[in-house]
PDB file of N, CA, C and O in Angstrom:
ATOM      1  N   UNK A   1     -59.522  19.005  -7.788  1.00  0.00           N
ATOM      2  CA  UNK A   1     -60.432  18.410  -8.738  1.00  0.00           C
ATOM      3  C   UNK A   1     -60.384  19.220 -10.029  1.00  0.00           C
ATOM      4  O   UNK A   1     -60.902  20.336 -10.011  1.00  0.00           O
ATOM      5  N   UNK A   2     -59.760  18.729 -11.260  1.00  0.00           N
ATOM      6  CA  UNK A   2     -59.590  19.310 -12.656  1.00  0.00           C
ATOM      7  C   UNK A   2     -61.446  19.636 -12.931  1.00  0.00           C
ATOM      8  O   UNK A   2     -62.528  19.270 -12.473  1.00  0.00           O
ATOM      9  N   UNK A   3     -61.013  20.357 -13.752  1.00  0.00           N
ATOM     10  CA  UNK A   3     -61.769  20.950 -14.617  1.00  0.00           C
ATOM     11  C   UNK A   3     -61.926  20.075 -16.074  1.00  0.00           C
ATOM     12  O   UNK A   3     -60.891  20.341 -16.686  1.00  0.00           O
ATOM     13  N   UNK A   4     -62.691  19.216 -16.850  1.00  0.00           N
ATOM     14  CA  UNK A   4     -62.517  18.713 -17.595  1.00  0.00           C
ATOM     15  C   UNK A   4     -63.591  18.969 -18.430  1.00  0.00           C
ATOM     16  O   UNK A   4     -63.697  18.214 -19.397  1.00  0.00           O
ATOM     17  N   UNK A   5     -64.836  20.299 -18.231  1.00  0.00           N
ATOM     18  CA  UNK A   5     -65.224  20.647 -19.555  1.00  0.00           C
ATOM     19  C   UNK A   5     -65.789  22.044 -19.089  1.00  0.00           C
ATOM     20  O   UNK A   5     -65.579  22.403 -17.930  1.00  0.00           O
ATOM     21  N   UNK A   6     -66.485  22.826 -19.943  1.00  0.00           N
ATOM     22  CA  UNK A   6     -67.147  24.282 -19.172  1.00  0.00           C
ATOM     23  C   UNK A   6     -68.096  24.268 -20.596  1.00  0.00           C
ATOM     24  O   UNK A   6     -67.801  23.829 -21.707  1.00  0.00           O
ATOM     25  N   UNK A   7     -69.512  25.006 -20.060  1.00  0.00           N
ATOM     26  CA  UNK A   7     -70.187  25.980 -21.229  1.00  0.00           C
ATOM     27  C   UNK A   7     -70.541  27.161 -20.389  1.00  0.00           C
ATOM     28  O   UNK A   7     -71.014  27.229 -19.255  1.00  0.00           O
ATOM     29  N   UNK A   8     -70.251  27.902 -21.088  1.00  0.00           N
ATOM     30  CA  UNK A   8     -70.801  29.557 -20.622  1.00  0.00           C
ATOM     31  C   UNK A   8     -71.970  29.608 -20.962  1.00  0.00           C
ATOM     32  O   UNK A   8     -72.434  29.013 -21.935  1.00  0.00           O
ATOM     33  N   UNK A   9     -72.860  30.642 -19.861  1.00  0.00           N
ATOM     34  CA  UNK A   9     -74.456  30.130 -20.189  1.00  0.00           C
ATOM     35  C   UNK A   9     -74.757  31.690 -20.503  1.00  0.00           C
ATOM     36  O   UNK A   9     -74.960  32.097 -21.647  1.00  0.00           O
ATOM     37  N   UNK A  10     -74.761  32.382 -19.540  1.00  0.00           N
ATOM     38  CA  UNK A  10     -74.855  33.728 -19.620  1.00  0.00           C
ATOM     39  C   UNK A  10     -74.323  34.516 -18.426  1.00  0.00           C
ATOM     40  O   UNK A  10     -74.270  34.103 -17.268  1.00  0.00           O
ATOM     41  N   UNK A  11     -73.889  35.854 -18.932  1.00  0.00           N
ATOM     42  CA  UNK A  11     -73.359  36.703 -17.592  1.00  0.00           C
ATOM     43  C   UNK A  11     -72.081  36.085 -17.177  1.00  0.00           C
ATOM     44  O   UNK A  11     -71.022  36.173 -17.799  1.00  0.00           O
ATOM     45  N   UNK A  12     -72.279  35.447 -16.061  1.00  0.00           N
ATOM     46  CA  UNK A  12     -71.268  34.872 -15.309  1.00  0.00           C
ATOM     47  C   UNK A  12     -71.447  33.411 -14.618  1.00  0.00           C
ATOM     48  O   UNK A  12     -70.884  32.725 -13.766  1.00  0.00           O
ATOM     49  N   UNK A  13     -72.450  33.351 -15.400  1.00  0.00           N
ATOM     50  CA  UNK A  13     -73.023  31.517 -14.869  1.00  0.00           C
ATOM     51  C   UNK A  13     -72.175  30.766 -16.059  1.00  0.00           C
ATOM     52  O   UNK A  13     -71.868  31.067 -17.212  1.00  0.00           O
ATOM     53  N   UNK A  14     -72.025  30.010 -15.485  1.00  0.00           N
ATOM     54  CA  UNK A  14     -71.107  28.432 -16.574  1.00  0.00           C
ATOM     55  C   UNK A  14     -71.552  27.048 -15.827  1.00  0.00           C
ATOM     56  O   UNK A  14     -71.643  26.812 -14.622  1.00  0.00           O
ATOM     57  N   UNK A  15     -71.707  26.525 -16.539  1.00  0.00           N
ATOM     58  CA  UNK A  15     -71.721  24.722 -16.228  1.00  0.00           C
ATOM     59  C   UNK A  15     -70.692  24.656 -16.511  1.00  0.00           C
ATOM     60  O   UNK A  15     -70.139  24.934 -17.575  1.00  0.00           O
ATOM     61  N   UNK A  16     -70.135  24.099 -15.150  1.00  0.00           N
ATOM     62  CA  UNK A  16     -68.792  22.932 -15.318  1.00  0.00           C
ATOM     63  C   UNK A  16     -68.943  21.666 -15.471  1.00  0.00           C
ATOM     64  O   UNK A  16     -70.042  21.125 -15.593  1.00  0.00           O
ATOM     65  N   UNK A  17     -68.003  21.165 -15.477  1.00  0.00           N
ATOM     66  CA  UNK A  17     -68.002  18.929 -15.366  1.00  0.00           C
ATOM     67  C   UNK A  17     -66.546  19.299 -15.172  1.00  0.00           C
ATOM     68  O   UNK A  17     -65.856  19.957 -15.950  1.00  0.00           O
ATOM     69  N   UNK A  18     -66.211  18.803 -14.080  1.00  0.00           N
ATOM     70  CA  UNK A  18     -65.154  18.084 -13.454  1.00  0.00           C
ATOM     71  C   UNK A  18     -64.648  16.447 -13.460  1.00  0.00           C
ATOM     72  O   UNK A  18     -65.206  15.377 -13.699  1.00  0.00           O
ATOM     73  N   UNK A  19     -63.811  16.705 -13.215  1.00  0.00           N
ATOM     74  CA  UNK A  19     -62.944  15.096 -13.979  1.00  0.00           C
ATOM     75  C   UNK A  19     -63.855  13.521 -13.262  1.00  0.00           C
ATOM     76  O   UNK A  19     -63.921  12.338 -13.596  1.00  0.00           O
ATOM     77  N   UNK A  20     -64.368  14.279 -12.266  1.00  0.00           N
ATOM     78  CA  UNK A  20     -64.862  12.965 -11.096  1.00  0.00           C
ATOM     79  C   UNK A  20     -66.396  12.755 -11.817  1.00  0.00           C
ATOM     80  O   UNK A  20     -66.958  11.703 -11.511  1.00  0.00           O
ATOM     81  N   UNK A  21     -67.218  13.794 -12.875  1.00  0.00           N
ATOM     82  CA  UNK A  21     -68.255  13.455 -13.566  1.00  0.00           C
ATOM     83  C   UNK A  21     -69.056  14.361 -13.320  1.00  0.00           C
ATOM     84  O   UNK A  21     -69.751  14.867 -14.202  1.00  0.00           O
ATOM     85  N   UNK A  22     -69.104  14.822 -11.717  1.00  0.00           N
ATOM     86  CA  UNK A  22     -69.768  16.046 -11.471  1.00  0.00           C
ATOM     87  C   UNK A  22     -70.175  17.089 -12.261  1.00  0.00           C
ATOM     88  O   UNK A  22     -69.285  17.425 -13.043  1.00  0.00           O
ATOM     89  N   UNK A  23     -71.230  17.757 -12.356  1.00  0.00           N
ATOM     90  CA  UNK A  23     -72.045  18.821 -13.233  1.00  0.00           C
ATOM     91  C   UNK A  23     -72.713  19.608 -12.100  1.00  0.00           C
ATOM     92  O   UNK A  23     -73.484  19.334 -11.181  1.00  0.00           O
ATOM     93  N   UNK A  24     -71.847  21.126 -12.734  1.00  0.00           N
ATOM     94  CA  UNK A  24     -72.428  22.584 -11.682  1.00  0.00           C
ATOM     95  C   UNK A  24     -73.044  23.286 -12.478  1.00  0.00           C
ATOM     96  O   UNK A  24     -72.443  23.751 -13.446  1.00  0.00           O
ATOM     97  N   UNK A  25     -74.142  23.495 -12.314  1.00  0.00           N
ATOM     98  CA  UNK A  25     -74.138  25.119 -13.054  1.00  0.00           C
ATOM     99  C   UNK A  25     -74.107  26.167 -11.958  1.00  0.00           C
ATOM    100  O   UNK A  25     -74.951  26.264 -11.067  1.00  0.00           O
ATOM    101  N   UNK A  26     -73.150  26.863 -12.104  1.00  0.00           N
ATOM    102  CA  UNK A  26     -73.072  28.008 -10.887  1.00  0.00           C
ATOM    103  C   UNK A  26     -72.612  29.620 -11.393  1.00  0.00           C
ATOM    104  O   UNK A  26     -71.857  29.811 -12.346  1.00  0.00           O
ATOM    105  N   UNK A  27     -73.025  30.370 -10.828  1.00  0.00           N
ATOM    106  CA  UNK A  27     -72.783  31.978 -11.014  1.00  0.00           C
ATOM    107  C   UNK A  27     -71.254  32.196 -10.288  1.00  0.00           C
ATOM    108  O   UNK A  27     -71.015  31.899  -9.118  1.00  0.00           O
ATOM    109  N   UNK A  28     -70.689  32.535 -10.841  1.00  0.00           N
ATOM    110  CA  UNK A  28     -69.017  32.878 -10.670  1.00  0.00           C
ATOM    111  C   UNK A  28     -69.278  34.717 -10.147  1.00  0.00           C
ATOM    112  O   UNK A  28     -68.158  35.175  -9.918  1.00  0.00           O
ATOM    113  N   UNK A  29     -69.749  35.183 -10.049  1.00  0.00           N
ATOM    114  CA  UNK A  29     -69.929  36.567  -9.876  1.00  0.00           C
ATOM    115  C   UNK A  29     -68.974  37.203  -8.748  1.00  0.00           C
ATOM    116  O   UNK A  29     -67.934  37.856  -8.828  1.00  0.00           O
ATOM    117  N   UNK A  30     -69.744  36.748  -7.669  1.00  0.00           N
ATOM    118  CA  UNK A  30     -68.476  36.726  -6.380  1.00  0.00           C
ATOM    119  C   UNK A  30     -67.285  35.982  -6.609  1.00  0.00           C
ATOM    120  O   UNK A  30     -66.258  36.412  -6.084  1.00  0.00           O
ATOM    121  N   UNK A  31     -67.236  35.047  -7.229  1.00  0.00           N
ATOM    122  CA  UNK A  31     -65.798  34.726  -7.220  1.00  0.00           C
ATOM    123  C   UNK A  31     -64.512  35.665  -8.309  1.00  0.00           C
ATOM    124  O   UNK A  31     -63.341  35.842  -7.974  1.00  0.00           O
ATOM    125  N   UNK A  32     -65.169  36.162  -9.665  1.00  0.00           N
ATOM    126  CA  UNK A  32     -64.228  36.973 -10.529  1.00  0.00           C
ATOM    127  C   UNK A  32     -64.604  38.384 -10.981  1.00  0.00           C
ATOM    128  O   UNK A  32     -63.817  39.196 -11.465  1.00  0.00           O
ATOM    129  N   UNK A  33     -65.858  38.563 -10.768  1.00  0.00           N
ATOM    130  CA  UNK A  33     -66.190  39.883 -10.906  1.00  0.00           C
ATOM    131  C   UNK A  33     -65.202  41.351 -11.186  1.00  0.00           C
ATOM    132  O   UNK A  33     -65.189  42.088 -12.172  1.00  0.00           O
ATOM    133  N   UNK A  34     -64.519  41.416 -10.082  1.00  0.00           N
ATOM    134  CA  UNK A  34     -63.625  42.440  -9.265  1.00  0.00           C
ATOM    135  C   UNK A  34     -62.392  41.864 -10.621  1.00  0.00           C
ATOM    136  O   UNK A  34     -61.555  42.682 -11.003  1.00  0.00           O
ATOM    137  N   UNK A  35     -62.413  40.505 -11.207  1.00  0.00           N
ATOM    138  CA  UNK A  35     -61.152  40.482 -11.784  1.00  0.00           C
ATOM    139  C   UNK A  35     -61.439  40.794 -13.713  1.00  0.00           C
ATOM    140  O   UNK A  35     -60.905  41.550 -14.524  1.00  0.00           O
ATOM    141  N   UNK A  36     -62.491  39.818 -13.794  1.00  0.00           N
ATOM    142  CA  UNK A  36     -62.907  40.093 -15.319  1.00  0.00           C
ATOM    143  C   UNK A  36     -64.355  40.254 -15.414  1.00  0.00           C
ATOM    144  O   UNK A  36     -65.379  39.829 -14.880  1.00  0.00           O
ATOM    145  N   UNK A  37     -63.840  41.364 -16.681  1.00  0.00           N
ATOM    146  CA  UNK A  37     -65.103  42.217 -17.210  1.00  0.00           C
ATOM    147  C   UNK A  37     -65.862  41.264 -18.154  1.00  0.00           C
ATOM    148  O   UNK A  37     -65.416  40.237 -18.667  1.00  0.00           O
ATOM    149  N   UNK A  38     -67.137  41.814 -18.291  1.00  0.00           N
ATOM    150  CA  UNK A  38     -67.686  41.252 -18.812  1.00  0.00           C
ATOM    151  C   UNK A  38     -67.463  40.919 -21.114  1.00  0.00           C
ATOM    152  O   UNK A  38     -67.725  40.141 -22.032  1.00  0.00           O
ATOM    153  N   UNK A  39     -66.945  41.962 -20.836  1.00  0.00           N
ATOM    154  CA  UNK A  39     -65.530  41.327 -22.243  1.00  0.00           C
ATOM    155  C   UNK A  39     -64.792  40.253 -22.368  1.00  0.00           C
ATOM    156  O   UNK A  39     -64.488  39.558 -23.337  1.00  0.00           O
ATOM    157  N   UNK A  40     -64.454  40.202 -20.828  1.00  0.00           N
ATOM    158  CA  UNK A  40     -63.526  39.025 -21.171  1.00  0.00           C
ATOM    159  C   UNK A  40     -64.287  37.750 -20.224  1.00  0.00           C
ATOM    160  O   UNK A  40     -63.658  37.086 -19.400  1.00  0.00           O
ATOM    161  N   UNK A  41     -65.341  37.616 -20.439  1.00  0.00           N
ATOM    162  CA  UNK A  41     -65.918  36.321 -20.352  1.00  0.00           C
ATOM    163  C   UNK A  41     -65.749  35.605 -21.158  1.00  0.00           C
ATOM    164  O   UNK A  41     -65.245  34.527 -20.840  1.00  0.00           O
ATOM    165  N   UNK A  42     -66.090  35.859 -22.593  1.00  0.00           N
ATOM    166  CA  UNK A  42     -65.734  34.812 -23.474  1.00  0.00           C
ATOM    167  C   UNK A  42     -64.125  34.372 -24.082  1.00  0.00           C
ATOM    168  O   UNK A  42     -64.010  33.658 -25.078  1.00  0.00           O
ATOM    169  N   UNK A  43     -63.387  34.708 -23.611  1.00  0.00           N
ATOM    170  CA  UNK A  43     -61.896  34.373 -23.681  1.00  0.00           C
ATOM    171  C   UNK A  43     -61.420  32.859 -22.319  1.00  0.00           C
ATOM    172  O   UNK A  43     -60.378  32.366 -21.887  1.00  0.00           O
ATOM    173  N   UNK A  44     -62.809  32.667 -22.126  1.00  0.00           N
ATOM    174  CA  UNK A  44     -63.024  31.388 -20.807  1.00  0.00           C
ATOM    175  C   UNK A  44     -62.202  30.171 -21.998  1.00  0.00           C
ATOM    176  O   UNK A  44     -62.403  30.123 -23.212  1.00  0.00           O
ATOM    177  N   UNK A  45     -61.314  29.329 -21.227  1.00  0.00           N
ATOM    178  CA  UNK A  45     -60.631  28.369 -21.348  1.00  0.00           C
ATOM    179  C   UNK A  45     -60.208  27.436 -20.129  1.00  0.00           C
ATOM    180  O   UNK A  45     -60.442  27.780 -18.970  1.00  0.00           O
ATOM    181  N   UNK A  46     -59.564  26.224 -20.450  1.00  0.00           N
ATOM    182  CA  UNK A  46     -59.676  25.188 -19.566  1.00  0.00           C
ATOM    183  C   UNK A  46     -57.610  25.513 -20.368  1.00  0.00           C
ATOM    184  O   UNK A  46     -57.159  25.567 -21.512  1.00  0.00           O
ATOM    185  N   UNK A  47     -57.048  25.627 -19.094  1.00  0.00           N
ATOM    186  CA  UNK A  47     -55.571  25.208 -19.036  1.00  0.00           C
ATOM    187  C   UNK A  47     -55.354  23.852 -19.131  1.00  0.00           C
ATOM    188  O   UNK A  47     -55.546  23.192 -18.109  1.00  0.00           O
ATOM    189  N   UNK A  48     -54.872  23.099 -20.476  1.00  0.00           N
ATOM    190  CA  UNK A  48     -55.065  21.925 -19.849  1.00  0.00           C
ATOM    191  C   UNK A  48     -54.347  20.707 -19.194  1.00  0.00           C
ATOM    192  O   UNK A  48     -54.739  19.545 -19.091  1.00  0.00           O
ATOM    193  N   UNK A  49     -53.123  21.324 -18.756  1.00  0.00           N
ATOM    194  CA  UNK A  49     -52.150  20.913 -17.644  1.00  0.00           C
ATOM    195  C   UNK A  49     -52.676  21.423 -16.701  1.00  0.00           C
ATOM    196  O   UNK A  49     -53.614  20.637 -16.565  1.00  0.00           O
ATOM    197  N   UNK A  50     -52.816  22.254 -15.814  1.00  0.00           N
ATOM    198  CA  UNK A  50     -53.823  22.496 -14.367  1.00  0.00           C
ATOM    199  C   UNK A  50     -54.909  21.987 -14.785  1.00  0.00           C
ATOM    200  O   UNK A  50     -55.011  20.863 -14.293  1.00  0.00           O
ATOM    201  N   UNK A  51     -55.722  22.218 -15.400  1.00  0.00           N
ATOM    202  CA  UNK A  51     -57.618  21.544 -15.090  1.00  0.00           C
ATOM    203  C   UNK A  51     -57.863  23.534 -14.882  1.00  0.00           C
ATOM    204  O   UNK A  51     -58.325  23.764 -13.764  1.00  0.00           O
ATOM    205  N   UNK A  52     -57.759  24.129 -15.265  1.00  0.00           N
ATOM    206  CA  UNK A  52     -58.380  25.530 -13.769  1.00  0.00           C
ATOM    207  C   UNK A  52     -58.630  26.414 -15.324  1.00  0.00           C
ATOM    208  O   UNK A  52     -57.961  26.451 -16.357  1.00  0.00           O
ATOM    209  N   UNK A  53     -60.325  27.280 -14.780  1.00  0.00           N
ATOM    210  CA  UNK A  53     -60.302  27.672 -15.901  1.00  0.00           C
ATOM    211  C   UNK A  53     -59.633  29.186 -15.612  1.00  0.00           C
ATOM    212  O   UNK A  53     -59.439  29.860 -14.601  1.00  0.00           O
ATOM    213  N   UNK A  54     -59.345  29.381 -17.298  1.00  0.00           N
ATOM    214  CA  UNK A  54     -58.702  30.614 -17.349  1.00  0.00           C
ATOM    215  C   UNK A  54     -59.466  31.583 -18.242  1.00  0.00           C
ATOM    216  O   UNK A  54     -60.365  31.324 -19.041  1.00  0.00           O
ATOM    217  N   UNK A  55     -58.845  32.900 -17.896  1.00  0.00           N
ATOM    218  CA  UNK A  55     -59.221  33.853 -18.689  1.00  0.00           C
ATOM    219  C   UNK A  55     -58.192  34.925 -19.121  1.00  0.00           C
ATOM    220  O   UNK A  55     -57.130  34.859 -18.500  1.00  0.00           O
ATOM    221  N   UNK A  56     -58.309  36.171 -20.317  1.00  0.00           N
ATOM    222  CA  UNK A  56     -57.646  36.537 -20.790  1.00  0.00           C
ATOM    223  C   UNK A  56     -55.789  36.470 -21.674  1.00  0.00           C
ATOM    224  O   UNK A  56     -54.857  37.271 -21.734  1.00  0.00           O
ATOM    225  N   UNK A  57     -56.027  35.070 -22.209  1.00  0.00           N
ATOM    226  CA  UNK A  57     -54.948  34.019 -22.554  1.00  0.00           C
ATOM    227  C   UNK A  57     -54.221  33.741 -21.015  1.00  0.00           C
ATOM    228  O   UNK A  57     -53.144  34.337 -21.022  1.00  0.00           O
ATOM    229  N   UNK A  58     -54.410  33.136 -19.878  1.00  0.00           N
ATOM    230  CA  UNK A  58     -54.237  32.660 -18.590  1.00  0.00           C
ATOM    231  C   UNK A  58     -53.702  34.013 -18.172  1.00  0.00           C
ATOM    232  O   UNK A  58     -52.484  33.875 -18.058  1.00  0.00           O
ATOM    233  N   UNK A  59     -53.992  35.042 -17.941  1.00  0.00           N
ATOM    234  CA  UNK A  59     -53.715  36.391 -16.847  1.00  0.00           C
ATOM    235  C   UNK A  59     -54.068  36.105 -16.164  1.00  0.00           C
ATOM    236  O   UNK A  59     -53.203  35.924 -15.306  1.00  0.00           O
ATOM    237  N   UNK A  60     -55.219  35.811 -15.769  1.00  0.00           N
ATOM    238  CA  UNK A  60     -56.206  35.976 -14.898  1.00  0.00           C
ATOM    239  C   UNK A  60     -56.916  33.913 -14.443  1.00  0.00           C
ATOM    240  O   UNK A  60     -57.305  33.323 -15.451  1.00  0.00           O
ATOM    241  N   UNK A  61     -56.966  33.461 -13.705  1.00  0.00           N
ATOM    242  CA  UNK A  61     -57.405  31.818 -13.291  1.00  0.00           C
ATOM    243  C   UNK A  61     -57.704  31.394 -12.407  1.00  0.00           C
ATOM    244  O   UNK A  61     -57.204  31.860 -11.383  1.00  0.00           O
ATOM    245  N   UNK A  62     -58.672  30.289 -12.291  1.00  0.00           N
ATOM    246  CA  UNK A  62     -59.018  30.123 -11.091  1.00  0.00           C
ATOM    247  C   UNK A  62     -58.444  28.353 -10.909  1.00  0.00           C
ATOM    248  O   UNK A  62     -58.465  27.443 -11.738  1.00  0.00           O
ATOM    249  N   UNK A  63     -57.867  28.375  -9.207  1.00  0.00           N
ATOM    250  CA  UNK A  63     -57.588  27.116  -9.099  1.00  0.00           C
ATOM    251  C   UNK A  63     -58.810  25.991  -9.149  1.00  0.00           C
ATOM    252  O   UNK A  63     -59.934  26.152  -8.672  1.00  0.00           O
ATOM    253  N   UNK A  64     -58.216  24.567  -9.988  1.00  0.00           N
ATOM    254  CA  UNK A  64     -59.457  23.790 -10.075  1.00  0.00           C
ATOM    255  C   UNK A  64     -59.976  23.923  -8.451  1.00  0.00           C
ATOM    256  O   UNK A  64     -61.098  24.351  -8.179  1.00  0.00           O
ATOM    257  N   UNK A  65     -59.127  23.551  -7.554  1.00  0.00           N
ATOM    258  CA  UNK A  65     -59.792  23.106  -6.082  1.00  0.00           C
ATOM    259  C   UNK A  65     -60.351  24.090  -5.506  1.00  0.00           C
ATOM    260  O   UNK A  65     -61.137  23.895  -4.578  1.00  0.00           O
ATOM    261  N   UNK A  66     -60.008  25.499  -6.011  1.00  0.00           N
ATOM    262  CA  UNK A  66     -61.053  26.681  -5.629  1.00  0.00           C
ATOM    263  C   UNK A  66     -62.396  26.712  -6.153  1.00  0.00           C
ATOM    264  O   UNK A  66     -63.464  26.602  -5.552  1.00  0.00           O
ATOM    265  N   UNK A  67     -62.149  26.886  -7.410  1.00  0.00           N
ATOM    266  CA  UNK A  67     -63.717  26.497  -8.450  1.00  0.00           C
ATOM    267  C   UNK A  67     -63.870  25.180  -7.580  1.00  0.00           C
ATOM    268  O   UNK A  67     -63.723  25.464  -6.391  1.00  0.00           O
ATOM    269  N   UNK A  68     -64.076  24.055  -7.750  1.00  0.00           N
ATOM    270  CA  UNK A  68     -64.803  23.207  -7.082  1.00  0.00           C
ATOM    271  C   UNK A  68     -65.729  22.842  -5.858  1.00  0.00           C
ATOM    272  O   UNK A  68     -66.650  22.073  -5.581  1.00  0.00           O
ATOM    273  N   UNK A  69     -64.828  24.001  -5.185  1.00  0.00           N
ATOM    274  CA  UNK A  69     -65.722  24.202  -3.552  1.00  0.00           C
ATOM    275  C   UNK A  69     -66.292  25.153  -4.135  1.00  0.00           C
ATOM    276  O   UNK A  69     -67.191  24.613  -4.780  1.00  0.00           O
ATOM    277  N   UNK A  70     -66.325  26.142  -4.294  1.00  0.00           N
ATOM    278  CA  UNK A  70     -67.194  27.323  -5.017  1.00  0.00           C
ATOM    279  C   UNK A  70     -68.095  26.985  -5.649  1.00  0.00           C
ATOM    280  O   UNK A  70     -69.098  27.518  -5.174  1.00  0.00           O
ATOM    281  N   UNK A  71     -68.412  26.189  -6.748  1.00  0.00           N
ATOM    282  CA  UNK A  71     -69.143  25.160  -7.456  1.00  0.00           C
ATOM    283  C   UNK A  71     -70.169  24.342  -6.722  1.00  0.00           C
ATOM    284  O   UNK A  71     -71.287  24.046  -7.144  1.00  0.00           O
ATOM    285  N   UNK A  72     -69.551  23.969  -5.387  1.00  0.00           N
ATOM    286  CA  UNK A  72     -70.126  23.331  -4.486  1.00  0.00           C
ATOM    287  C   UNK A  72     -70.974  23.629  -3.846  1.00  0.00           C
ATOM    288  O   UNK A  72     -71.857  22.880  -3.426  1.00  0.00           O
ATOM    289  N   UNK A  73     -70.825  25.118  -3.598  1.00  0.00           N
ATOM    290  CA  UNK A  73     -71.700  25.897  -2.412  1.00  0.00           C
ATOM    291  C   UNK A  73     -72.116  27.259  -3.049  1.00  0.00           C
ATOM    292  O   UNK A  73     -72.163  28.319  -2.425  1.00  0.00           O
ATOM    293  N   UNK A  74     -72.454  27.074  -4.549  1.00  0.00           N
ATOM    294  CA  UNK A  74     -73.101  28.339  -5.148  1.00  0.00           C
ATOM    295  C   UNK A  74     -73.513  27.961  -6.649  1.00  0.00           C
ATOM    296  O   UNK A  74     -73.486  28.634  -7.679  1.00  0.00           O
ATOM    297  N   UNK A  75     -74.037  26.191  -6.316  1.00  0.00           N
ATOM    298  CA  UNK A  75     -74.664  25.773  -7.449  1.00  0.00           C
ATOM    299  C   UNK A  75     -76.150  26.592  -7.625  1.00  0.00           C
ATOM    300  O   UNK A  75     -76.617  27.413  -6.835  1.00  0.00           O
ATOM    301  N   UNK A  76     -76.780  26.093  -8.969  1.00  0.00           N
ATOM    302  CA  UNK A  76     -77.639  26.905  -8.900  1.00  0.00           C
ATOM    303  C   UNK A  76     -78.352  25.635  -9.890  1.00  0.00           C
ATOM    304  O   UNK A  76     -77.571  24.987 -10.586  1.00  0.00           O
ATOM    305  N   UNK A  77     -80.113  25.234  -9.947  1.00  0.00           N
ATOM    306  CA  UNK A  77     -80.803  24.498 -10.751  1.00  0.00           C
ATOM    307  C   UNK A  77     -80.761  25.095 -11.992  1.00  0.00           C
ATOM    308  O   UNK A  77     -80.957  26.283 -11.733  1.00  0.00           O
ATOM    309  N   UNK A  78     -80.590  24.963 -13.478  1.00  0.00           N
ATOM    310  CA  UNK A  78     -80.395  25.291 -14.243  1.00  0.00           C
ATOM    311  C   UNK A  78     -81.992  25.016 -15.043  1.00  0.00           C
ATOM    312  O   UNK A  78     -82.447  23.873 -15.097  1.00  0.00           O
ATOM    313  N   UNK A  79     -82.613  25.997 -15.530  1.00  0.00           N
ATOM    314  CA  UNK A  79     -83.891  25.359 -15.666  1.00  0.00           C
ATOM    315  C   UNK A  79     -83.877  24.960 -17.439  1.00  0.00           C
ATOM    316  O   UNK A  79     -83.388  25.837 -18.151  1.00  0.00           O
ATOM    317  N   UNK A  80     -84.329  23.845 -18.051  1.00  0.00           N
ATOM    318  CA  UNK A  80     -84.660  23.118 -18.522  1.00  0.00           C
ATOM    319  C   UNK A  80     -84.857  23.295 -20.313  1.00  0.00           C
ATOM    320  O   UNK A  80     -85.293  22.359 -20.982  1.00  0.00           O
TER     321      UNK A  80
END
């Protein structure tokens, strides 16, 4: 499942939208932590032949179908 938009919210939380319409807001923490610093959060991009977002001009990425289950099971209510 592509990746077809992102906003960075803070830290390591982002709202995604995925190609199917779906909207996450979820904490990425456990998933990239160990990989990117908090510097290179904002270097967040959407590859846009994979769908998968990337970081540090694509060093570092996550597969769309990884983010998506991840997304899935570490959404979070985004308050208002």
């Amino acid at each position: 499942m592509k990746l077809k938009k992102f906003e960075h919210l803070e830290g390591y939380r982002f709202k995604l939208e995925f190609v199917n319409g779906e909207i996450k807001a979820v904490d990425l923490t456990d998933l990239i932590a160990k990989h990117i610093g908090w510097e290179d959060l904002s270097s967040a991009c959407i590859d846009p032949e994979w769908g998968c977002l990337q970081f540090k001009n694509g060093s570092a990425d996550i597969e769309p179908k990884t983010l998506y289950k991840f997304a899935a099971t570490h959404h979070f209510e985004r308050a208002a």
